[in-house]
C-alpha atoms as an extended CHARMM CRD file, in Angstrom:
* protein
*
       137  EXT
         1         1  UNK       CA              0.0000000000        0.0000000000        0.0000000000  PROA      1               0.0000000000
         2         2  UNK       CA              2.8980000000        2.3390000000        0.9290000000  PROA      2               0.0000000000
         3         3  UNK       CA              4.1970000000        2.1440000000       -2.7950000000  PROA      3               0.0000000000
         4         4  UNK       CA              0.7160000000        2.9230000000       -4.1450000000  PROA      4               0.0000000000
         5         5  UNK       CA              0.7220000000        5.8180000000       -1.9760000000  PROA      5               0.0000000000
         6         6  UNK       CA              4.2710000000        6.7990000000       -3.1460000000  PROA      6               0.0000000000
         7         7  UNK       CA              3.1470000000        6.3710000000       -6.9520000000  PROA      7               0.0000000000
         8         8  UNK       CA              0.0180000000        8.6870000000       -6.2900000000  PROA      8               0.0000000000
         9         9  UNK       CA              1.9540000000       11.3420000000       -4.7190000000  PROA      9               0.0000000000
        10        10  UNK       CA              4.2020000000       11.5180000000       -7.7390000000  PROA      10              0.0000000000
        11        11  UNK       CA              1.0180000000       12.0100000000       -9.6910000000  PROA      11              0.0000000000
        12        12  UNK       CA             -0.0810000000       14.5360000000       -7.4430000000  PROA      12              0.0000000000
        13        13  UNK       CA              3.5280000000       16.4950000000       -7.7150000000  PROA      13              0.0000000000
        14        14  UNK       CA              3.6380000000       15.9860000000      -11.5420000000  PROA      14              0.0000000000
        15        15  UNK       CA             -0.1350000000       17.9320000000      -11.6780000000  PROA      15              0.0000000000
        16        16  UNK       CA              1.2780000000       20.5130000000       -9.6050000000  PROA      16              0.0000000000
        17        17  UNK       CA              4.1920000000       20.9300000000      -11.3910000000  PROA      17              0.0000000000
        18        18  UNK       CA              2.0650000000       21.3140000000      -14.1860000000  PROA      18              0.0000000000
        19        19  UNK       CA              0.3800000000       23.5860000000      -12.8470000000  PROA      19              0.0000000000
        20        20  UNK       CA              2.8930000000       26.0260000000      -11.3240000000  PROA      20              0.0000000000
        21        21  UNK       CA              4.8520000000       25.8670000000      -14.8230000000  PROA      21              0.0000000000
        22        22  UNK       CA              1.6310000000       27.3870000000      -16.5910000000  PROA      22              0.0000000000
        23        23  UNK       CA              0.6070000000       29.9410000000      -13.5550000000  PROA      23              0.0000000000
        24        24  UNK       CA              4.0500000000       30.1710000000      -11.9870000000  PROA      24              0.0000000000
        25        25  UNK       CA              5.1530000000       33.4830000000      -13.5240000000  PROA      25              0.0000000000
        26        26  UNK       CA              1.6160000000       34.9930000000      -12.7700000000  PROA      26              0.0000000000
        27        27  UNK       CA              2.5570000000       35.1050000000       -8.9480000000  PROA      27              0.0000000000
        28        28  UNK       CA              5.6200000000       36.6020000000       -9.3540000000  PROA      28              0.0000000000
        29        29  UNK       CA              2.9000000000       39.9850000000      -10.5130000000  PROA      29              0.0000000000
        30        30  UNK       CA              2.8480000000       40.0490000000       -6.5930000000  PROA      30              0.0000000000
        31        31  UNK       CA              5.3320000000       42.1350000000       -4.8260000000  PROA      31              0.0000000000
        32        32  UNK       CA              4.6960000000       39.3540000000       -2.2590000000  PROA      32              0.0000000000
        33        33  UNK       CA              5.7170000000       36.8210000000       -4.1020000000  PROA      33              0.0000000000
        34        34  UNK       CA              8.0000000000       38.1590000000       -6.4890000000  PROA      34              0.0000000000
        35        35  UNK       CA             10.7860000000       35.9840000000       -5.3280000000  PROA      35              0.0000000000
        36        36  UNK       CA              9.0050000000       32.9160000000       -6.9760000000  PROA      36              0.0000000000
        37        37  UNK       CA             10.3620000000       34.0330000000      -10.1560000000  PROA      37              0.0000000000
        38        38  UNK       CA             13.6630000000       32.6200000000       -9.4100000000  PROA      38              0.0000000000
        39        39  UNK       CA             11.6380000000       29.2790000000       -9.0130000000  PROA      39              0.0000000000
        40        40  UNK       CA              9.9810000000       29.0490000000      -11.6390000000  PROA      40              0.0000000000
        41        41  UNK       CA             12.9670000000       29.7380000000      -14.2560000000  PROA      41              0.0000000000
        42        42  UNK       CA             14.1300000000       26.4420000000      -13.6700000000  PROA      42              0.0000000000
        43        43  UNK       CA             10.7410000000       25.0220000000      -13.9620000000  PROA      43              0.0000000000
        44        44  UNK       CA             10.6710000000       26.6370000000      -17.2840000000  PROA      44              0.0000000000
        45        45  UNK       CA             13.8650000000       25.1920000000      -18.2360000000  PROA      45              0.0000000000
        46        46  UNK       CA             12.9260000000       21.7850000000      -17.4600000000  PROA      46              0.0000000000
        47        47  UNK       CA              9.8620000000       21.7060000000      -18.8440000000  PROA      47              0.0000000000
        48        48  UNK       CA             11.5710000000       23.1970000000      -22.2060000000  PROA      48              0.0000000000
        49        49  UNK       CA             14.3210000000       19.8000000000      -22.0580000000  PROA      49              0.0000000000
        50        50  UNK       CA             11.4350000000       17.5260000000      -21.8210000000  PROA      50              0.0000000000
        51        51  UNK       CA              9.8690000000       18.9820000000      -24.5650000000  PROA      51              0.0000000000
        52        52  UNK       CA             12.5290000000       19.2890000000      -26.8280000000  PROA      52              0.0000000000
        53        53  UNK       CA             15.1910000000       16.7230000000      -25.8610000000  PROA      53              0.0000000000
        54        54  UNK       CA             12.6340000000       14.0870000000      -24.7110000000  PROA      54              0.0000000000
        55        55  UNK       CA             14.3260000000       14.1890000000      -21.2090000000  PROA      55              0.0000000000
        56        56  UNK       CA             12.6860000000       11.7890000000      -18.9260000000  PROA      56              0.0000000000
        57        57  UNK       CA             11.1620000000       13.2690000000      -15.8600000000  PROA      57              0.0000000000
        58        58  UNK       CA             12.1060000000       11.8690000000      -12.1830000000  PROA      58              0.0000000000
        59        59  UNK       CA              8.7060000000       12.1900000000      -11.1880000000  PROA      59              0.0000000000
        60        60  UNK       CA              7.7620000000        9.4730000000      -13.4860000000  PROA      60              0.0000000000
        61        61  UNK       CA             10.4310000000        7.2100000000      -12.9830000000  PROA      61              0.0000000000
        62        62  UNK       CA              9.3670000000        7.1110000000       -9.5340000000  PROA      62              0.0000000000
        63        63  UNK       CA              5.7340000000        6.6250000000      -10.1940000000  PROA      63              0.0000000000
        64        64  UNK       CA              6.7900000000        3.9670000000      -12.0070000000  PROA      64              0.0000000000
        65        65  UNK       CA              9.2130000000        2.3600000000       -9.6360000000  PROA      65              0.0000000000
        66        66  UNK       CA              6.2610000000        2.8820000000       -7.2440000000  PROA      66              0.0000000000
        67        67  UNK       CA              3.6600000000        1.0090000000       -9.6260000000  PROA      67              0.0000000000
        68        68  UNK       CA              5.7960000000       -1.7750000000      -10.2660000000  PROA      68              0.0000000000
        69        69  UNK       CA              6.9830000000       -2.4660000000       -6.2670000000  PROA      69              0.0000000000
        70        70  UNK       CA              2.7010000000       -1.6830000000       -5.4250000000  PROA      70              0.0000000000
        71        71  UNK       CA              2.3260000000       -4.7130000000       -8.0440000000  PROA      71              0.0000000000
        72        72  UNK       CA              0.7800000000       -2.6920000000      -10.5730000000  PROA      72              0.0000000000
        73        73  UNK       CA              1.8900000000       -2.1290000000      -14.2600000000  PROA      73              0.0000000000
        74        74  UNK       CA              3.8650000000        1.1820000000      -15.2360000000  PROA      74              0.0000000000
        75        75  UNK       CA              3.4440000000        3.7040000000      -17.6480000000  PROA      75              0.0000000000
        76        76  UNK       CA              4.1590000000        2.6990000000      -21.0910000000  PROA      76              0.0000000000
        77        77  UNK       CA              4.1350000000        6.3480000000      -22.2540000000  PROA      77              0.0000000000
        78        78  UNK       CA              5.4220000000        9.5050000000      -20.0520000000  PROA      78              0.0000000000
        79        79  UNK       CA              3.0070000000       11.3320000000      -17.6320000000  PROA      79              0.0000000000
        80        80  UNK       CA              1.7040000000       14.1060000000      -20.1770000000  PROA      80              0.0000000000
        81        81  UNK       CA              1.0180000000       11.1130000000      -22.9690000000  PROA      81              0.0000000000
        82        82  UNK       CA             -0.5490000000        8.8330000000      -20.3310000000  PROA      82              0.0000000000
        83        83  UNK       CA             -2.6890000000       11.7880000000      -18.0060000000  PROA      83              0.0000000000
        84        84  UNK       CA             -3.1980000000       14.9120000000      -20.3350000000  PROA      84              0.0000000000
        85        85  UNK       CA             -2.9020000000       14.0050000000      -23.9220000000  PROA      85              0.0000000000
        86        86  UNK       CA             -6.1040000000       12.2490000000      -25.5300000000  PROA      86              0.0000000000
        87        87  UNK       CA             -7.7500000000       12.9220000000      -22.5030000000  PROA      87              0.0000000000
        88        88  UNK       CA             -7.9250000000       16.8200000000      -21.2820000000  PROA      88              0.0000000000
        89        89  UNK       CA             -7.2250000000       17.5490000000      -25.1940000000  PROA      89              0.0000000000
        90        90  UNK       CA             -6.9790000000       15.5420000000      -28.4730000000  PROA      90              0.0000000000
        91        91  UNK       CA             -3.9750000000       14.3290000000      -29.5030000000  PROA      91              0.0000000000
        92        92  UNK       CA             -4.1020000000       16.3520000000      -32.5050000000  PROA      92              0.0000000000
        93        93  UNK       CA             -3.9070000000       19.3380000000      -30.7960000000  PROA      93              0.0000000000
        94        94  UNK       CA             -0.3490000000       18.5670000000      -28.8230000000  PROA      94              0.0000000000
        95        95  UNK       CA              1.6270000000       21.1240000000      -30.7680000000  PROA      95              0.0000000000
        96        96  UNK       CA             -0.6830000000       23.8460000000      -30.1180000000  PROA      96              0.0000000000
        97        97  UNK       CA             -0.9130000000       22.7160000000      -26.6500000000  PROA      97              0.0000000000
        98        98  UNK       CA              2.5570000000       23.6310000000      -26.1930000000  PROA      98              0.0000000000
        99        99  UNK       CA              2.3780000000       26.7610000000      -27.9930000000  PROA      99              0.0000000000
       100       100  UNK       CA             -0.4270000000       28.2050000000      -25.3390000000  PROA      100             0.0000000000
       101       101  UNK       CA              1.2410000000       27.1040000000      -22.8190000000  PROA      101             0.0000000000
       102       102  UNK       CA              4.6090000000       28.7420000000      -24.0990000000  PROA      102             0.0000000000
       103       103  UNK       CA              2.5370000000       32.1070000000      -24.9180000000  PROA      103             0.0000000000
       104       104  UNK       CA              0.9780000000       32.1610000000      -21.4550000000  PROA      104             0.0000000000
       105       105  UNK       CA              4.6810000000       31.6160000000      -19.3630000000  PROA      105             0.0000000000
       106       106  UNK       CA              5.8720000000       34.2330000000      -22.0460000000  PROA      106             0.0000000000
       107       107  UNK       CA              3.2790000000       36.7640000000      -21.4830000000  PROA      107             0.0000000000
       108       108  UNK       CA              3.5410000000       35.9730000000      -17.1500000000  PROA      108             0.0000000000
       109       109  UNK       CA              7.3910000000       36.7780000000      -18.1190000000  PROA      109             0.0000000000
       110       110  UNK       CA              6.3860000000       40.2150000000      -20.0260000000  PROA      110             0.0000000000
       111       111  UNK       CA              4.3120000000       41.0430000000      -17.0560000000  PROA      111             0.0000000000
       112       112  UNK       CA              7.1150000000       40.4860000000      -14.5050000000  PROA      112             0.0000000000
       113       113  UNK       CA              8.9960000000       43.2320000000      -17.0040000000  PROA      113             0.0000000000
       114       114  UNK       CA              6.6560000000       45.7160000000      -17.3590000000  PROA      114             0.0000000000
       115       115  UNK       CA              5.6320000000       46.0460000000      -13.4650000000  PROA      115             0.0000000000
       116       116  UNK       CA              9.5870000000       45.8070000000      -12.5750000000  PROA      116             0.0000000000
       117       117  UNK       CA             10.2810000000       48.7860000000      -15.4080000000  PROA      117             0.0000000000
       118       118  UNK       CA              6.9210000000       50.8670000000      -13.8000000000  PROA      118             0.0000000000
       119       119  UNK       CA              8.7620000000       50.4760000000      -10.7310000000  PROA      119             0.0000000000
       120       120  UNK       CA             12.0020000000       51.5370000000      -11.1630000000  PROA      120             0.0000000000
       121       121  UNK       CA             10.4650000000       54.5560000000      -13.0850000000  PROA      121             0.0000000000
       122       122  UNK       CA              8.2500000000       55.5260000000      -10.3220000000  PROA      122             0.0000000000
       123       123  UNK       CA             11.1340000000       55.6010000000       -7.8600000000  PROA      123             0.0000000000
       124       124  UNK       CA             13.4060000000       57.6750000000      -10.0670000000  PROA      124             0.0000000000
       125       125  UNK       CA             10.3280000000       59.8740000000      -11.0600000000  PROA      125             0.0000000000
       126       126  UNK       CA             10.1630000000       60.4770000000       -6.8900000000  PROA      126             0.0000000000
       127       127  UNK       CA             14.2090000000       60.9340000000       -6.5440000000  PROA      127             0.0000000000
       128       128  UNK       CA             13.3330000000       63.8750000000       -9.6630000000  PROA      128             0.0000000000
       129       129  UNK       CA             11.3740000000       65.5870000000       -7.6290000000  PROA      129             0.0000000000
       130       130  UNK       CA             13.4210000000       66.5320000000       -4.2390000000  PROA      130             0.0000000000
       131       131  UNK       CA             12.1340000000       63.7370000000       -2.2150000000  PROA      131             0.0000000000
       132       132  UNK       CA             14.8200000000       63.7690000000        0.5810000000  PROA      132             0.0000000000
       133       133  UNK       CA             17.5700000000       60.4610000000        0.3090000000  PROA      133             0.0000000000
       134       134  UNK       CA             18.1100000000       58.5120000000        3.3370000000  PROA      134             0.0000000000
       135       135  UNK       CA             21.0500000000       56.9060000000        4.0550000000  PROA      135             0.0000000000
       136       136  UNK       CA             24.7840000000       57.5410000000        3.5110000000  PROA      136             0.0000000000
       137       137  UNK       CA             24.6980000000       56.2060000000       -0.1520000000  PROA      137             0.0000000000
């Protein structure tokens, strides 16, 4: 039961991974959370080497370590194949897939920008106008 468990949680992390690599950059929109940028980058990256250099994930070698030691059979595709595609959208539609998911991280990414460059403006813009420095620098 313990390796079913295991195999489900990977499951679990892969949807969540999933997830965070679509919405990730959106967070980052929060001064709050603006630090989660430097997170998802790598997630990007990853998620990039899959895509283009067929890179196996961990999470699904475990699951299927899991499957196998819980008695069960493992995936004969990877996680996206087996979970997403043909299921939550045809086959067919794989490369475009991609390409939405690629505009929405880009567009997150231009967000991050154009808030950072607002910003920095607005804090020059106050500097302009006499607004006493504090500090030695």
């Amino acid at each position: 039961m313990g390796y079913q468990v295991l195999a489900q949680a990977a499951v679990a992390a892969h949807f969540l991974f999933l997830a965070y690599l679509l919405v990730g950059g959106f967070l980052a929109w929060s001064a709050r959370w603006r630090w989660t940028v430097l997170a998802h980058v790598p997630v990007v990256g990853w998620g990039i080497a899959i895509v283009t250099v067929g890179q196996t994930c961990p999470l699904t070698v475990l699951e299927n370590w899991a499957r196998v030691r819980a008695g069960q059979q493992g995936l004969a595709r990877g996680f996206v194949d087996t979970y997403l595609t043909g299921v939550i959208y045809p086959a067919r539609y794989l490369g475009e897939v991609r390409l939405l998911i690629a505009l929405v991280v880009l567009a997150s990414w231009l967000g991050i920008a154009v808030r950072a460059s607002r910003q920095r403006g607005a804090r020059s813009r106050t500097r302009r106008r006499g607004a006493p420095r504090m500090g030695v620098f």
